[in-house]
N, C-alpha and C positions, 0 to 999 in steps of 0.2 A: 640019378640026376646028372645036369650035363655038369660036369670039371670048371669048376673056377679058377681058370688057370694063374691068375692075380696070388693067389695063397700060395699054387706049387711055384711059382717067382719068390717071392718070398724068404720061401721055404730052401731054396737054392741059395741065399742068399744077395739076392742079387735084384735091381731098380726097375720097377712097372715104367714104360713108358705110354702117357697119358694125354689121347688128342681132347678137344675142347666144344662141342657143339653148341653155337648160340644163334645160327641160322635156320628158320622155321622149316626144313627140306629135307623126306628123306630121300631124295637125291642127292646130296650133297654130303648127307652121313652116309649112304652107298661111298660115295667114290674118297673120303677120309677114312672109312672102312678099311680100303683098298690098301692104303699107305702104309702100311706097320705097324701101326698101333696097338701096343697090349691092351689097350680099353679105351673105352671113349664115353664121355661125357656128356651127355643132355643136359643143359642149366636150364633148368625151369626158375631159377633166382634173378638173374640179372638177364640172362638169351631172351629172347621176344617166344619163347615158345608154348604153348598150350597143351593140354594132355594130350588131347585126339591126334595133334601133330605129334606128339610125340612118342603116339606108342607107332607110329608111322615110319617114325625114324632108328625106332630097335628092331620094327621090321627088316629095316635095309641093312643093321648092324649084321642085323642073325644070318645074314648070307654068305659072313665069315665066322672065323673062329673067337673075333676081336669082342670080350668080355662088354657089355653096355650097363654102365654106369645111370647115376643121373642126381643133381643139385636138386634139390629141393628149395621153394623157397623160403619154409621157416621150419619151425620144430614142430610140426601140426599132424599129428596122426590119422586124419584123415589124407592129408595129399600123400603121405609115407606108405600108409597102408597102399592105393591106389595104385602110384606107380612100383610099388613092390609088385602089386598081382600085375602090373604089366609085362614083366619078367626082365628087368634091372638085377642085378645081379652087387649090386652094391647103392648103395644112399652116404651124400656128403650132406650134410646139415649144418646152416649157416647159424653165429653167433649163440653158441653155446658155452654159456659164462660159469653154470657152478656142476658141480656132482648130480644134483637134482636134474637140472635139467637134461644132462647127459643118460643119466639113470630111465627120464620120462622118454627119449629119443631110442635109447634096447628095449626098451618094454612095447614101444610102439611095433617095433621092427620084426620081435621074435612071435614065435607060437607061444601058447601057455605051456607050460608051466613057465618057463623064464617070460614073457612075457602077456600081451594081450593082443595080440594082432590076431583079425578076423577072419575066420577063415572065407577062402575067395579066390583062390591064385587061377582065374580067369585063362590069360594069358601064357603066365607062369609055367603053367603044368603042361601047355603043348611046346613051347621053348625048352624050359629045362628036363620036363620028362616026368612022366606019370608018379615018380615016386618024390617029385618035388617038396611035399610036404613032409616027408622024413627027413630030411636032408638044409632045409632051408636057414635053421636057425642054426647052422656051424658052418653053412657056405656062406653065407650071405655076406657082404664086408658094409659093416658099419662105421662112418667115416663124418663126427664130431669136426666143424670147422673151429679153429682156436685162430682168433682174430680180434678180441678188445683186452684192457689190460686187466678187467677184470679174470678173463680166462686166463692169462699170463697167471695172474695170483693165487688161482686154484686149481693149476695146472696138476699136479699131480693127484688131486682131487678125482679131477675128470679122467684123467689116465686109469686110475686103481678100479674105474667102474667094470667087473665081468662083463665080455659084450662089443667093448670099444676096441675092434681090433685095428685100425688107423685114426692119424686125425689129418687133417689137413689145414694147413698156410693160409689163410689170404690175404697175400703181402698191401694190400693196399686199404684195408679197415685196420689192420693192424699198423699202418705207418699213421693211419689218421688217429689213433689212439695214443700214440706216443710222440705227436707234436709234428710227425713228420708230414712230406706230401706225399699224398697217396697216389706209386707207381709200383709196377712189377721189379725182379731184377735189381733189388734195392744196394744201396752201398750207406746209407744212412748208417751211423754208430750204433743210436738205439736199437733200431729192426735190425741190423744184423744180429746183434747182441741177443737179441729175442728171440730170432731164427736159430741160432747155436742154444740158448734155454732148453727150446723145444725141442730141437732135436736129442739132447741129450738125456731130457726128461723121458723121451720116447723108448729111448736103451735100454735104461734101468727100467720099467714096465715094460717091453716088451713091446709096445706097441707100432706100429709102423707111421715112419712119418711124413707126412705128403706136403708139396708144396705147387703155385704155380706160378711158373716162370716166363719171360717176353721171349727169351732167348735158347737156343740150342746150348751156348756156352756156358751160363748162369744157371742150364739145368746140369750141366756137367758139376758145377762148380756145388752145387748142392749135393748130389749124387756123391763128391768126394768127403763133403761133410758129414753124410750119413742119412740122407733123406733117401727110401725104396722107393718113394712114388712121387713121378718129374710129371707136370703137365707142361705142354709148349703149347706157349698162346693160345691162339684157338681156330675156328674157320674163316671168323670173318676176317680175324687179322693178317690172316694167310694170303685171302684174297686179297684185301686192300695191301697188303704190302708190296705182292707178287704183282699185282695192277699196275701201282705205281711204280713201281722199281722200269717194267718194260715200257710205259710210255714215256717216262721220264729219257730212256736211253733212246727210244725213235726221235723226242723233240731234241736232242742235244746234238744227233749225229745231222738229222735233218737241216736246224737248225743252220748247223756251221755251216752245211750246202748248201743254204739258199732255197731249200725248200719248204721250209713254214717262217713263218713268223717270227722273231725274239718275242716273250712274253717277260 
């Protein structure tokens, strides 16, 4: 089976760096592919993306060495199963509040004996390699999102489950939880307060722990607190940011010359 490179990072001690895919195109994951990225993410949660686009876009992933991720939109063993046999190499699952739930999300994920996933690996088996199915339930990275305050409360609940070898952040259900408004890159008391919780919970279990970030700086800043796994923002944010940043600087220079308009 092909190397999960995400474990041997890890393993070194040292932070995944994690792009963000919520653009329906796998052209657009080709050329994010491109960029550095220790892994990259398909949101089937919040991205506008669909299955068939999306095993489209772990096509264009597989043209590098860059690990393909992918969100799930709930805790539902059938979409898990699915884009597992697409050959995702890792599943984030959003708003997982107890043990159980956690517990029902490995069982979805693994073979039997640890758990009940069907056999099927479709895709799988030409991406990662004929012997896929020995190898899948200790590669595979399963990645619990801790985002309401119920998960805050049984947080080490969710950690002690065999199975959950990352969890990830999502700073923005998790500010909506604790009163805050919900943004990336937080400075709020409470979510910071919550972000250092988890992370520390992470240590003592062993588990890795992921966060996602607006900023290159903010994932630094993470990174120093103990977080292995940094996402930055995502594709579309790139675009739109990177859009505007250069028209912005043509109308300003333009501008002063008399060559467009003030707006």
């Amino acid at each position: 089976m092909r190397d999960n490179t995400l474990k041997s990072i890890w393993a070194r001690g040292e932070a995944v760096v994690n792009g963000w895919l919520s653009i329906p195109s796998a052209f657009s994951a080709e050329v994010m592919a491109h960029q550095g990225f220790d892994s990259l993410t398909v949101d089937m949660q919040h991205g506008v993306v669909d299955y068939q686009v999306a095993v489209t876009m772990l096509q264009a992933i597989s043209t590098t060495t860059v690990m393909p991720l992918a969100r799930v939109p709930w805790n539902d063993p059938a979409r898990l199963m699915k884009i597992l046999d697409a050959g995702v190499y890792g599943v984030i699952c959003p708003m997982i509040n107890t043990r159980a739930e956690a517990e029902a999300l490995i069982q979805a994920c693994k073979y039997p004996p640890r758990g009940y996933r069907s056999w099927g690996p479709v895709r799988a088996s030409i991406y990662a390699g004929a012997d896929y199915g020995d190898h899948a339930n200790a590669d595979i990275v399963v990645m619990p999102m801790i985002e309401t305050a119920l998960a805050l409360k049984n947080l080490d609940e969710i950690l002690s489950v065999p199975g959950v070898d990352a969890i990830y952040v999502g700073p923005a259900d998790l500010s909506l939880a604790l009163g805050c408004k919900p943004r990336l890159d937080q400075t709020d008391p409470p979510v910071v307060d919550a972000q250092q919780q988890i992370v520390e919970a992470c240590k003592r279990h062993g588990v890795i722990a992921g966060i996602h970030n607006g900023t290159a700086a903010y994932a630094l800043e993470m990174i120093a607190a103990g977080y292995q796994f940094v996402t930055l923002a995502s594709d579309s944010r790139f675009l739109a940011a990177k859009a505007a940043e250069e028209v912005t600087a043509v109308r300003k220079s333009a501008t002063r010359a008399g060559k467009l308009p003030a707006y």
